[in-house]
C-alpha positions in Angstrom: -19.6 3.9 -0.8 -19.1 6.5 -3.4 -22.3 8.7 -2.8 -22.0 11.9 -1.1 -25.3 14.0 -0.7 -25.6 17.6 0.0 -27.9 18.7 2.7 -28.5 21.5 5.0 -27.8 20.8 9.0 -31.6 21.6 9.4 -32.0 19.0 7.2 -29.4 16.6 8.4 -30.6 16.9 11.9 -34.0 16.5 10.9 -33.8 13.2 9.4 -31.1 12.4 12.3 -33.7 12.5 14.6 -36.9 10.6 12.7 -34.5 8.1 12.1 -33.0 7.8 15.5 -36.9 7.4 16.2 -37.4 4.8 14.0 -34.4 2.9 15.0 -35.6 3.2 18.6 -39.3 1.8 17.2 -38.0 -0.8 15.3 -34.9 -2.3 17.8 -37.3 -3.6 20.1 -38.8 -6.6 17.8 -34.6 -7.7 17.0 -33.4 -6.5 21.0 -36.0 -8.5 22.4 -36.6 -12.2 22.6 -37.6 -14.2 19.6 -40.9 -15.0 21.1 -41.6 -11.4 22.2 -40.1 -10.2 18.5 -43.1 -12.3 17.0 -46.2 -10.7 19.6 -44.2 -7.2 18.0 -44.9 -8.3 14.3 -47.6 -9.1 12.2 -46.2 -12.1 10.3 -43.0 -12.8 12.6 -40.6 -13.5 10.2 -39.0 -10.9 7.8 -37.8 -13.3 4.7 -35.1 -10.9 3.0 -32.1 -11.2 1.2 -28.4 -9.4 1.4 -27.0 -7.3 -1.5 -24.0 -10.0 -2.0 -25.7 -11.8 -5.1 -25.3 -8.5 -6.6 -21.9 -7.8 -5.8 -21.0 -7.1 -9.5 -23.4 -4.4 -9.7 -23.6 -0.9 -8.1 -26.1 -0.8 -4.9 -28.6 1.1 -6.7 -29.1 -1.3 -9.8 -29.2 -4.1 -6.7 -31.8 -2.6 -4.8 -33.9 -2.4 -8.3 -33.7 -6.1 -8.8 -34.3 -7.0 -5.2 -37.1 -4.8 -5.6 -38.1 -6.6 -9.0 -37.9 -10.1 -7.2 -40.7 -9.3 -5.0 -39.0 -8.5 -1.5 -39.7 -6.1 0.9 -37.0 -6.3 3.4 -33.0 -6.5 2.3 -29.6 -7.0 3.9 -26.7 -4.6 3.3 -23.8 -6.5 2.4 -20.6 -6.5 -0.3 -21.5 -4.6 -3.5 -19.4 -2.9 -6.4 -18.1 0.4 -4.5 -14.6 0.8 -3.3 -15.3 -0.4 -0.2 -16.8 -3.6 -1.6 -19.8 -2.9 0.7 -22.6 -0.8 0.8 -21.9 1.1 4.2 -18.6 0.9 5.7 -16.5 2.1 9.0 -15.7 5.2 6.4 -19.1 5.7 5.1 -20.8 9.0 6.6 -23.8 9.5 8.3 -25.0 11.4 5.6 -24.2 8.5 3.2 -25.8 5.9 5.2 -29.0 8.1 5.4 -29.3 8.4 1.5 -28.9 4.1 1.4 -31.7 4.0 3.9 -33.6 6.6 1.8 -33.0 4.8 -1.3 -34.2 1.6 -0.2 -37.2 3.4 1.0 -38.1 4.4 -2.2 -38.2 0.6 -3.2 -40.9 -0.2 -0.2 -37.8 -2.2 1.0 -37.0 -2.1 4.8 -33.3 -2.8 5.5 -32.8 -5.8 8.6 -29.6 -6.6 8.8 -26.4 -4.6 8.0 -22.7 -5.7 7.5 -19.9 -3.1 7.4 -17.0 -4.7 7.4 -14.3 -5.2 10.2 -13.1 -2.3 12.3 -9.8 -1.4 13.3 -8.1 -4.4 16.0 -4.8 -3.2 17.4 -3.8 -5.3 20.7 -2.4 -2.3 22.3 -5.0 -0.2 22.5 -9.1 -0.6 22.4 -9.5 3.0 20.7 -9.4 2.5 17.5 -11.3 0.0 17.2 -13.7 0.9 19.7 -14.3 4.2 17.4 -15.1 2.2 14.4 -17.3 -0.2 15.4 -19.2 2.7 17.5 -19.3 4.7 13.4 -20.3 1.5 12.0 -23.2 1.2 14.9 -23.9 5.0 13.8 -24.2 4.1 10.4 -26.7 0.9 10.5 -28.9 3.0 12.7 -28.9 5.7 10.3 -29.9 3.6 7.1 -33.2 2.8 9.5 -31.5 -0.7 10.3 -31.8 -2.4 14.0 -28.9 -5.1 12.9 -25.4 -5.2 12.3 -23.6 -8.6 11.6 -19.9 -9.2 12.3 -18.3 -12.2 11.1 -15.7 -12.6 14.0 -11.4 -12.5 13.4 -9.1 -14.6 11.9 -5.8 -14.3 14.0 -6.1 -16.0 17.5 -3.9 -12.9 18.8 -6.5 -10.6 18.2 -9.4 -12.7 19.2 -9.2 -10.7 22.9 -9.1 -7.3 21.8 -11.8 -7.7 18.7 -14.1 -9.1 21.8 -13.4 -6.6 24.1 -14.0 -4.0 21.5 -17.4 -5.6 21.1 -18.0 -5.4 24.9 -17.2 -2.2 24.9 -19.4 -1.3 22.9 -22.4 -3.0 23.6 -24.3 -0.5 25.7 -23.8 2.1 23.1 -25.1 -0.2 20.1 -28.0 -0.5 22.5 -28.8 3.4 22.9 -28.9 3.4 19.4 -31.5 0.6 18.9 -28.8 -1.3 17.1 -28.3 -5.2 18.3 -24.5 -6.5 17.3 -25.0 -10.4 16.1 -21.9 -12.9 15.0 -22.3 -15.4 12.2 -20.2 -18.5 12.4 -17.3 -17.7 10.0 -14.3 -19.4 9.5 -11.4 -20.0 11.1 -12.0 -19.5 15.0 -16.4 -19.1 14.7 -17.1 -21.3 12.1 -19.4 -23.4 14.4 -22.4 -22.8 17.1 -20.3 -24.1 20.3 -17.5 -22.1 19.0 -20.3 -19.0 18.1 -21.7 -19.9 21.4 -18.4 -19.7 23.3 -17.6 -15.8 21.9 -20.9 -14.9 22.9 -20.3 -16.3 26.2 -17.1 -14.3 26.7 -18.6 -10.9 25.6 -21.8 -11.4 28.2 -24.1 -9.3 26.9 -28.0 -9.5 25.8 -26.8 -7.1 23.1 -24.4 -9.4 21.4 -25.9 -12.8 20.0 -26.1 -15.2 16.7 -26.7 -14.8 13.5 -27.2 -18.5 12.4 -25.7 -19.6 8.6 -26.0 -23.0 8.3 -24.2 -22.7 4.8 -21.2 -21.7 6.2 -21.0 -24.4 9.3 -21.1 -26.7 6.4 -18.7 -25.0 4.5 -16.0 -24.4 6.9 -15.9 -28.1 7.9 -15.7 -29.1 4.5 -19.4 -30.4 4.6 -18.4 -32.6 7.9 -21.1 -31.0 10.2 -24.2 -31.2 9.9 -25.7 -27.8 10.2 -29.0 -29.2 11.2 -27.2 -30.7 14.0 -24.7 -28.2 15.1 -27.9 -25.8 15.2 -28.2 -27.5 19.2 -25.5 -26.1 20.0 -26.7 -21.7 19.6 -30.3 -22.5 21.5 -31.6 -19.1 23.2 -28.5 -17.0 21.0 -29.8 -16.4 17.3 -31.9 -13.3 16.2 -31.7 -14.2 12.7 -30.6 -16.1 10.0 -28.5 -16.6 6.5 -30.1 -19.0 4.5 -27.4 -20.2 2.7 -27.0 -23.3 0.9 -24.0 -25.4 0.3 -22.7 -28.2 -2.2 -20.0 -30.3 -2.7 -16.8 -30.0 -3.0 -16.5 -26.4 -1.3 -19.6 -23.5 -2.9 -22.0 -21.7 -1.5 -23.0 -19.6 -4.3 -26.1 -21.9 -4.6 -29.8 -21.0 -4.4 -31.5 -22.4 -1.2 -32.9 -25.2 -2.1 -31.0 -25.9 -5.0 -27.7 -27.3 -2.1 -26.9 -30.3 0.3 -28.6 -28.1 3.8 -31.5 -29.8 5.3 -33.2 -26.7 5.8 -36.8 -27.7 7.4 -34.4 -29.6 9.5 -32.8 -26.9 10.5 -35.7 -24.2 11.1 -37.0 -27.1 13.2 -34.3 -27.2 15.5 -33.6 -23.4 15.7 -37.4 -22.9 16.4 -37.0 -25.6 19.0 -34.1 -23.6 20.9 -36.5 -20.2 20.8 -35.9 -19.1 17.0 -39.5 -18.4 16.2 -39.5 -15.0 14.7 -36.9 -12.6 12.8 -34.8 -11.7 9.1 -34.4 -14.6 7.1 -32.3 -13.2 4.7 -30.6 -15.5 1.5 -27.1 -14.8 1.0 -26.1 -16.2 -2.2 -27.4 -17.2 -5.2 -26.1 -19.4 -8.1 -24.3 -16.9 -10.1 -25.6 -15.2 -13.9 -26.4 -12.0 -15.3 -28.9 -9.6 -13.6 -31.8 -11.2 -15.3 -30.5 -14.6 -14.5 -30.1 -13.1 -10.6 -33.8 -11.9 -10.3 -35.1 -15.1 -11.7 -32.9 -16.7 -9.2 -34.1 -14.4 -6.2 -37.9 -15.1 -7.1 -37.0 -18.2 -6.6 -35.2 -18.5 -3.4 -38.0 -16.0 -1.8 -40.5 -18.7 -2.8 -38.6 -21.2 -0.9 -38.2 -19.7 2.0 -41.7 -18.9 2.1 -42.5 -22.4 1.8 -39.9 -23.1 4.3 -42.1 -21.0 7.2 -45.0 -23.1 6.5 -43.4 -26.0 6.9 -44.9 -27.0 10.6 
C-alpha cells in the first residue's frame, strides 16, 4: 500500500485508541457464536463484498464503486498497489488507519480483512509470529474484527504456519481481531481438511471462513460444496460467496455459476451459520462500469439468498 499519511502522535494516538474501542465494540458480534452474533445485530447478516473484483484498479477508485453498487460493508483483499493488496504485513499502522478512514467516508464498514501470508521459517516461530501479530495490528486498526488466511502450500511448513497461528491467538483476541481459514488449495481446500487445521490449532479464536466456490474449484468441480458444507458445522463465522463454472473459473457473478447456493446457506445455517459477512469474491470480469453493474447485481442476489427460508 502506497499511502503514507502524516499525523501528529497526539493524533496518532488518538485515533489509536477510538479505534482500539471500536475494534473491542465490534469483535464481539464475529468472536462470539453465530447465534449470539445475530441477538448483537439488527439484521444478522452483513452482505458485503471484497476489493478483488477490483484488482485492476487502485483501492480508492474500488471503494468508490463498491460505494456506487449500493453496499455498506466491504472486504479488504488484492488490489493494484505493490503489495497486490490493500493492507499487508508491511503496511503501517498509520496506513491501515487512513484505509479504515477512507472507507468511512463511503458509509462502508470494513468485515473481513486479508493481508497476505506472513513469514514461515521451520526453524524458528519469530518471524512469523511478528507478522501475523502486525497483520492482526493492522486489521484492527482499519476498524475490522476479521482477518482471513488462506492456509500454506508446502506440507513442510504446515506445522510451523499452525503453530504461528496458535501462538498468536490470544493476542488477535486482545485486539478484538478473530483469525478465520478459508478452504484454499492444496492442503485446505476442503471442510474436513479446514476442519482438521482448526482442530490442530484448538482455539475459539481460530475458525472457518466457508467458500464454497473454491471447494468446487480445487476438486475440479468433484465436491459438492453443498455437501462438503457438513463437514465445518459449529466452525464458520463467515462466508465467500463465490461461484464456480466449468472447466476451472471462478470469476463468475453468484448466481450466474454451477454452486447451489440456497443449498448451501441451508446447510451452513443448519450447523449454527445463522448470522455474519457474506461477502462476494469475484465477479465476471469488464471495465469499472461493467464491474458496478455486476456488483448491483450480485448484492441483489445475496439479498434474495437470506430470504430464502
Amino acid at each position: 500500500m502506497a499511502i503514507s499519511p502524516r499525523t501528529t502522535r497526539r493524533g496518532f494516538l488518538t485515533r489509536t485508541l477510538a479505534l482500539g474501542a471500536a475494534g473491542l465494540a465490534a469483535g464481539p458480534a464475529l468472536l462470539a457464536t453465530p447465534n449470539e452474533a445475530r441477538a448483537a445485530s439488527s439484521d444478522g447478516w452483513q452482505i458485503s463484498i471484497f476489493t478483488r473484483p477490483f484488482a485492476q484498479h487502485e483501492y480508492g477508485a474500488a471503494l468508490d464503486a463498491i460505494a456506487e453498487a449500493g453496499f455498506k460493508h466491504l472486504g479488504l483483499m488484492t488490489i493494484k498497489s505493490k503489495t497486490s493488496v490493500v493492507i499487508s504485513m508491511e503496511s503501517t499502522v498509520e496506513q491501515s488507519q487512513q484505509v479504515g478512514d477512507e472507507a468511512r467516508k463511503r458509509g462502508l464498514k470494513i468485515v473481513s480483512v486479508y493481508a497476505g501470508n506472513f513469514p514461515v521459517v521451520k526453524e524458528s516461530l519469530e518471524p512469523g509470529i511478528k507478522g501475523l501479530r502486525r497483520m492482526i495490528d493492522n486489521t484492527a486498526a482499519c476498524g475490522c474484527a476479521s482477518l482471513l488466511l488462506g492456509g500454506i502450500g508446502g506440507k513442510d511448513q504446515e506445522e510451523s504456519y499452525y503453530k504461528t497461528i496458535g501462538e498468536c491467538c490470544d493476542y488477535a483476541a486482545e485486539k478484538g481481531v478473530l483469525i478465520t481459514l478459508k478452504p484454499h488449495g492444496p492442503l485446505n481446500g476442503t471442510g474436513p481438511e479446514c476442519r482438521e487445521r482448526c482442530e490442530k490449532v484448538n482455539h475459539k479464536n481460530f475458525a472457518v471462513w466457508y467458500d464454497p466456490g473454491n471447494i468446487a474449484y480445487y476438486s475440479e468441480g468433484k465436491i459438492d460444496p453443498a455437501r462438503d458444507a457438513a463437514s465445518v458445522d459449529g466452525l464458520v463465522r463467515g462466508m465467500s460467496v463465490k461461484d464456480y463454472r466449468k472447466p476451472q473459473r471462478v470469476d463468475v457473478t453468484p448466481g450466474d455459476g454451477e454452486v447451489n447456493f440456497p443449498a448451501v446457506m441451508a446447510r451452513l445455517k443448519q450447523g449454527g451459520f445463522t448470522a455474519g459477512p457474506l461477502v462476494i469474491e469475484c465477479l465476471s470480469p469488464g471495465d469499472l462500469a461493467t464491474l458496478v453493474a455486476e456488483a448491483k447485481k450480485a448484492r441483489r442476489f445475496v439479498e434474495d439468498l437470506i430470504r430464502t427460508p
